[in-house]
C-alpha positions as CSV (number, residue, x, y, z in Angstrom):
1,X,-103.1,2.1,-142.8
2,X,-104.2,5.3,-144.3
3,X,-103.0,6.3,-148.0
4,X,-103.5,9.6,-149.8
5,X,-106.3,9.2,-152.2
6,X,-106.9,9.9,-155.5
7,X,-108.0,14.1,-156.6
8,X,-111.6,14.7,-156.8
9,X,-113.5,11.7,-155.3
10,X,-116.9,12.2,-153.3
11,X,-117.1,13.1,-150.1
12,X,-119.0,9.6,-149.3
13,X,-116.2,8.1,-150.3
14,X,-113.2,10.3,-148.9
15,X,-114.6,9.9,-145.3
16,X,-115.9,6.8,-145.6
17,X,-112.9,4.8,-146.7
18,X,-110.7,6.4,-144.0
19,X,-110.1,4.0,-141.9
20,X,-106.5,4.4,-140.2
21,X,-105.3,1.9,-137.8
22,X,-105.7,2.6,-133.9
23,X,-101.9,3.0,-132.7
24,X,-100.4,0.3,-130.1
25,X,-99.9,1.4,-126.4
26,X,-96.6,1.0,-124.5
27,X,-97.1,-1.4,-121.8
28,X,-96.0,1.7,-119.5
29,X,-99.5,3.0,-119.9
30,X,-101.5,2.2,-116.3
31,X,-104.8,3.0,-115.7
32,X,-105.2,6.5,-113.6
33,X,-107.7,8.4,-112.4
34,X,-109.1,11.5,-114.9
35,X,-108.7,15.4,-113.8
36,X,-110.3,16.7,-110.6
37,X,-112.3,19.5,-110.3
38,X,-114.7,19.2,-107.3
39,X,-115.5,22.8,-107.2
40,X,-116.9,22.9,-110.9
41,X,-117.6,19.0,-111.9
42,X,-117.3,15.3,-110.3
43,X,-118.7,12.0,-111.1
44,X,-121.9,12.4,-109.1
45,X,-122.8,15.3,-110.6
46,X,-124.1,12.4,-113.2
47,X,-126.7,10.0,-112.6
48,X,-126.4,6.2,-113.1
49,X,-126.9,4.5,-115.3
50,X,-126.0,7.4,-118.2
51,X,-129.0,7.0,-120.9
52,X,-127.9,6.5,-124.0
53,X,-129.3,6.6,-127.7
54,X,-129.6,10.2,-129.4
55,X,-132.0,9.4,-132.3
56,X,-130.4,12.3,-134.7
57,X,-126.5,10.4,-134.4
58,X,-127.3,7.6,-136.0
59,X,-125.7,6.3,-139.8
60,X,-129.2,5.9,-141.1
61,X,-129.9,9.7,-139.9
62,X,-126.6,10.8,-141.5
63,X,-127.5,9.0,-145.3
64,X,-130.6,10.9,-144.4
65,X,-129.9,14.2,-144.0
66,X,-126.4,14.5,-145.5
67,X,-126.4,11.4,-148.4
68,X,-127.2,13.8,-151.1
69,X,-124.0,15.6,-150.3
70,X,-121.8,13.1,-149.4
71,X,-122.1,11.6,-153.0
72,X,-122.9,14.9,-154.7
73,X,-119.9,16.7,-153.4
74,X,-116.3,16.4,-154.9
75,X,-113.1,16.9,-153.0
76,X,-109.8,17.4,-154.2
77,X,-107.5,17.1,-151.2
78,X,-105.3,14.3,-150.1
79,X,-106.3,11.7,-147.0
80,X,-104.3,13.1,-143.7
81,X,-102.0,10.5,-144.6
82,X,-100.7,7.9,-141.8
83,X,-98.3,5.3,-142.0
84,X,-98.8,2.1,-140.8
85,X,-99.1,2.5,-136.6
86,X,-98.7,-1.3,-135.3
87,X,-95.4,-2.8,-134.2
88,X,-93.5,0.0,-134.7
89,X,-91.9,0.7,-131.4
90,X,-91.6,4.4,-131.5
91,X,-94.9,5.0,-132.8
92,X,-96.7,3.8,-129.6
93,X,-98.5,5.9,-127.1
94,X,-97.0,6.8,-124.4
95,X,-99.3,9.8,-123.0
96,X,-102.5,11.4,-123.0
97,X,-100.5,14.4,-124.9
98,X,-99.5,11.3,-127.5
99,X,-103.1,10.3,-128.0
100,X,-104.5,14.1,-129.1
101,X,-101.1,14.8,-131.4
102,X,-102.3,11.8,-132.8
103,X,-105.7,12.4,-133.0
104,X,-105.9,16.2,-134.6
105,X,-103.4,14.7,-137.4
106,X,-105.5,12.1,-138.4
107,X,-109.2,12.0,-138.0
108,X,-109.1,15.1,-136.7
109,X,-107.2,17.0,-139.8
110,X,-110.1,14.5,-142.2
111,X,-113.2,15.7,-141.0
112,X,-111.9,19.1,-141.5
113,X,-110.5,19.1,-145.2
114,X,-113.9,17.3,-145.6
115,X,-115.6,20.4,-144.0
116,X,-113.5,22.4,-146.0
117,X,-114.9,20.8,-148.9
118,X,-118.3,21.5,-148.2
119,X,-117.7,25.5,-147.5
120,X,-116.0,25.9,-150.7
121,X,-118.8,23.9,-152.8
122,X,-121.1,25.7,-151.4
123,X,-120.2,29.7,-151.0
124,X,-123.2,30.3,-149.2
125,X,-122.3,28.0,-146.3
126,X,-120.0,29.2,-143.1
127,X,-117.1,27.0,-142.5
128,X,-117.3,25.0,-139.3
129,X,-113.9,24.1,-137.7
130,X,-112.3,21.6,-135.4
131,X,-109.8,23.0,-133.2
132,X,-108.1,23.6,-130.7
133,X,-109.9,25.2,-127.4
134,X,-107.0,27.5,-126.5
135,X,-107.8,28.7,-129.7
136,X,-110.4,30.6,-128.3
137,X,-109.5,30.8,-124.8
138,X,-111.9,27.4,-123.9
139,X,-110.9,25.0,-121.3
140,X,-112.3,22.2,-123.4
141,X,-109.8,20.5,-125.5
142,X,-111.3,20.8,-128.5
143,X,-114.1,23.2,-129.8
144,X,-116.8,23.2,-132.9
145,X,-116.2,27.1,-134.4
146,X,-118.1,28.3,-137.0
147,X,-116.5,31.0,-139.2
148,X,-116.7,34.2,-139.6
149,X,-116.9,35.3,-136.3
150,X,-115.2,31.6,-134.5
151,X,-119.0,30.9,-132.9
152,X,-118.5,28.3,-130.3
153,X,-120.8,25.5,-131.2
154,X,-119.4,22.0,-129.4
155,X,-116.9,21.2,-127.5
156,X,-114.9,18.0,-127.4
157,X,-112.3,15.8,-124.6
158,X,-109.5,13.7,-125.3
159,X,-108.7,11.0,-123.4
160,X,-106.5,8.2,-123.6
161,X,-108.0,4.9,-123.9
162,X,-106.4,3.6,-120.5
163,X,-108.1,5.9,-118.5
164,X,-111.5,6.3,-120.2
165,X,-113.8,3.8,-122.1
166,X,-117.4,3.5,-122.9
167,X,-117.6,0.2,-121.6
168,X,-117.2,1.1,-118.4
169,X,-120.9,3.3,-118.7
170,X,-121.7,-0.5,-117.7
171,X,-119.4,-0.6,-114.3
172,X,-120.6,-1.6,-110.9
173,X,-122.0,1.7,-109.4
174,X,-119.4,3.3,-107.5
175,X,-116.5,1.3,-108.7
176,X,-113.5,3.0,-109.8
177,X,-114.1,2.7,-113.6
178,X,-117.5,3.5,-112.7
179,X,-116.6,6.5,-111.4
180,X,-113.5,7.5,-113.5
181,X,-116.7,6.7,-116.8
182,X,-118.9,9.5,-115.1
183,X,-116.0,12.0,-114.1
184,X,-114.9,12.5,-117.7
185,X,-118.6,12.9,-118.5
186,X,-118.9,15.2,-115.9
187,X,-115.8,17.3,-117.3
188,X,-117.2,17.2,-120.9
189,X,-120.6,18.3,-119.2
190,X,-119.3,21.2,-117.4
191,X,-117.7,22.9,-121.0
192,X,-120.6,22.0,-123.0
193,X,-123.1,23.9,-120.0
194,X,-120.4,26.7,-119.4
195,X,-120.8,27.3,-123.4
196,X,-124.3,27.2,-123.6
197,X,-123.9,24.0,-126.3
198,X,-126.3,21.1,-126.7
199,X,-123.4,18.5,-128.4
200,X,-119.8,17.5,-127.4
201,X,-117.6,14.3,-127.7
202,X,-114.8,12.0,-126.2
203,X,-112.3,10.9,-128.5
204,X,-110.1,8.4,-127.7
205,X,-107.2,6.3,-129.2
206,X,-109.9,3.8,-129.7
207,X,-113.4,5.1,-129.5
208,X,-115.7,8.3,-130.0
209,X,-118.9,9.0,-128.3
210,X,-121.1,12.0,-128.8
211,X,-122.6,13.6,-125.3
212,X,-125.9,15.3,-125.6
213,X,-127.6,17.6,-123.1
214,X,-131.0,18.6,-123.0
215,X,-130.9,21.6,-120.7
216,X,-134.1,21.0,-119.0
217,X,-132.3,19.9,-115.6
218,X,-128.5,19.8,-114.7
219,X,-126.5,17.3,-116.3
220,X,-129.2,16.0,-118.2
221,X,-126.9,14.3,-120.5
222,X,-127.5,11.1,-122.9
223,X,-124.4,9.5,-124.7
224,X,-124.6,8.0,-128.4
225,X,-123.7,4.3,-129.5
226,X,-119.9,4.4,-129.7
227,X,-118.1,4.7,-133.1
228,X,-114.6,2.7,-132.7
229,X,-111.5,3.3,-134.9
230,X,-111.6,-0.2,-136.2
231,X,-115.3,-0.5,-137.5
232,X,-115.2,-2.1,-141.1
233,X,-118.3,-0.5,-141.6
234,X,-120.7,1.6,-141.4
235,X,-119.9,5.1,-139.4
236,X,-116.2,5.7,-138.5
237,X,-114.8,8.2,-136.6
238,X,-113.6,10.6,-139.2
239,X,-117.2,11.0,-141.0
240,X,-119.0,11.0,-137.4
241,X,-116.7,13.9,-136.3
242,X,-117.7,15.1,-139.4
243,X,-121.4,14.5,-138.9
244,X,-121.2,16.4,-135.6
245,X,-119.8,18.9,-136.7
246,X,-122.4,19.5,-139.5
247,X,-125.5,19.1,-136.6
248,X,-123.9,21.9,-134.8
249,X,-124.3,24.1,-138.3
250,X,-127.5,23.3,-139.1
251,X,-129.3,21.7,-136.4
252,X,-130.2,23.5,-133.0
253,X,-127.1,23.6,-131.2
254,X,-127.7,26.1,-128.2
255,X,-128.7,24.8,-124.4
256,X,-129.2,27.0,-121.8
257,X,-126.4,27.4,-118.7
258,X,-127.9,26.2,-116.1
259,X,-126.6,26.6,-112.1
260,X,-124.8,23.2,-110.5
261,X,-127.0,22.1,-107.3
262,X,-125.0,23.1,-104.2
263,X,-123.9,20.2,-102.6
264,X,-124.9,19.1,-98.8
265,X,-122.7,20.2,-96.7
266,X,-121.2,17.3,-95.4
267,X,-120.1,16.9,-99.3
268,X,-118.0,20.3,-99.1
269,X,-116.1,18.3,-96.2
270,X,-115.6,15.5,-97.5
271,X,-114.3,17.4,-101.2
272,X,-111.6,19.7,-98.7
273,X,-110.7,16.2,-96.8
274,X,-110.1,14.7,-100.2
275,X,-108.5,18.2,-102.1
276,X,-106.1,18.4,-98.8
277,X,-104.8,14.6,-99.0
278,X,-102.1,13.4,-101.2
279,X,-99.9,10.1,-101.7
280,X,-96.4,10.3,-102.0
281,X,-96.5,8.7,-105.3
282,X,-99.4,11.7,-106.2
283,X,-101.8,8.9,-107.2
284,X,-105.1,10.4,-105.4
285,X,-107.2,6.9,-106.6
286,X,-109.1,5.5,-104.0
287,X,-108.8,2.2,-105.6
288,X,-106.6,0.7,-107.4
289,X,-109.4,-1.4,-109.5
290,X,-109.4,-0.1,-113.1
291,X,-109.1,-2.6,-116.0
292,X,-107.0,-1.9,-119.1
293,X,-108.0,-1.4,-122.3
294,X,-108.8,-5.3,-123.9
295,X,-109.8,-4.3,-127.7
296,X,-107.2,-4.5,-130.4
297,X,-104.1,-2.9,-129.6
């Protein structure tokens, strides 16, 4: 549960301490495959396994670069208050629409009072927003903007935590959460090198992870350690949003567009075979093998 805070505490403290629990999920929630899009991104567009480990997303990076402001910094606006999620029956999720309403009011709406806070202590400093990609005309559902001018800096993909997880990065190759764990990378992949950005990020009902690309080579992605909702410590997801956000400002942030590798062309048949087939129930999963979520629910 999430309560509105006292005025004027430190920014350390009002991202810190916001810790709101993870809503339940309806038991009519099955595992499904994640959006197609052969002609612009699939799962083999990224290699196995995914590296992971970006040195700058770390907690001891953040107190490093940002500590003097998080305790320096005073804000006086209320949490993004949340009542209390578990056992209520109504307040379940029920859809991937569910999981980003629920999102963008909660940590979401925190990391941006929080980088409210910071533009207005400091008048020198453009404001960098979290919002929506339609916003701007992105396909991504969310986008890093930097104000004046709503710069495009990140991009971010929301995802509900029964058909995405991190801990599927550690699949058998080619298995179906394998491959649904590299298709949503390959979707976040495919805004962040259409925008020309080096960051982006999943969010889900349970989990955030930060994608980074290089822009050397295509898809030359590497994934962070994963921040979960529940974490008693350290780095939850409302100050690592927040952290993000604040690399994109000040940090490089720009990676060159570079051109997808044409597939062989035994490929192009075999993505018309699949795009031209359809089940009667419209599930277009090879395999029925995908695990649901076992953290808290």
């Amino acid at each position: 549960m999430a309560s509105p805070l006292p005025a004027s505490v430190t920014l350390f403290d009002y991202l810190s301490n916001y810790r709101p629990d993870a809503s339940d999920i309806s038991p009519l929630c099955k595992p499904s495959p994640n959006t197609r899009n052969d002609s612009k991104y699939a799962a083999d567009d990224i290699s196995s396994p995914v590296a992971q480990g970006i040195p700058e997303f770390t907690y001891e990076e953040l107190i490093h670069q940002y500590g003097h402001m998080l305790h320096n910094t005073v804000v006086d606006k209320v949490e993004a208050f949340i009542s209390p999620q578990k056992g209520v029956e109504h307040k379940k999720l029920y859809s991937e629409t569910g999981v980003s309403h629920f999102a963008a009011r909660s940590v979401i709406l925190q990391a941006n009072r929080a980088l409210e806070a910071i533009s207005t202590a400091d008048q020198g400093r453009s404001l960098m927003v979290d919002n929506e990609g339609r916003a701007v005309g992105a396909d991504a559902d969310r986008v890093g903007l930097l104000e004046p001018g709503r710069e495009l800096r990140l991009v971010g993909d929301i995802k509900p935590s029964w058909k995405w997880q991190s801990t599927w990065r550690h699949a058998p190759l080619h298995s179906a959460n394998d491959t649904e764990y590299r298709q949503v990378l390959s979707q976040v992949h495919y805004y962040m090198n259409a925008s020309g950005v080096r960051y982006g990020y999943i969010l889900t009902d349970r989990e955030f992870l930060v994608v980074m690309r290089h822009g050397k080579t295509f898809a030359d992605i590497v994934v962070s350690e994963v921040v979960n909702w529940e974490d008693a410590s350290g780095m939850n997801v409302a100050l690592a949003i927040w952290y993000l956000h604040m690399l994109a400002t000040d940090s490089p942030w720009k990676a060159p567009t570079l051109e997808r590798p044409v597939p062989e062309a035994e490929n192009f048949a075999d993505t018309a075979m699949h795009e031209g087939d359809s089940d009667d129930d419209g599930d277009s999963s090879d395999d029925g093998n995908f695990s649901l979520y076992s953290g808290n629910r």
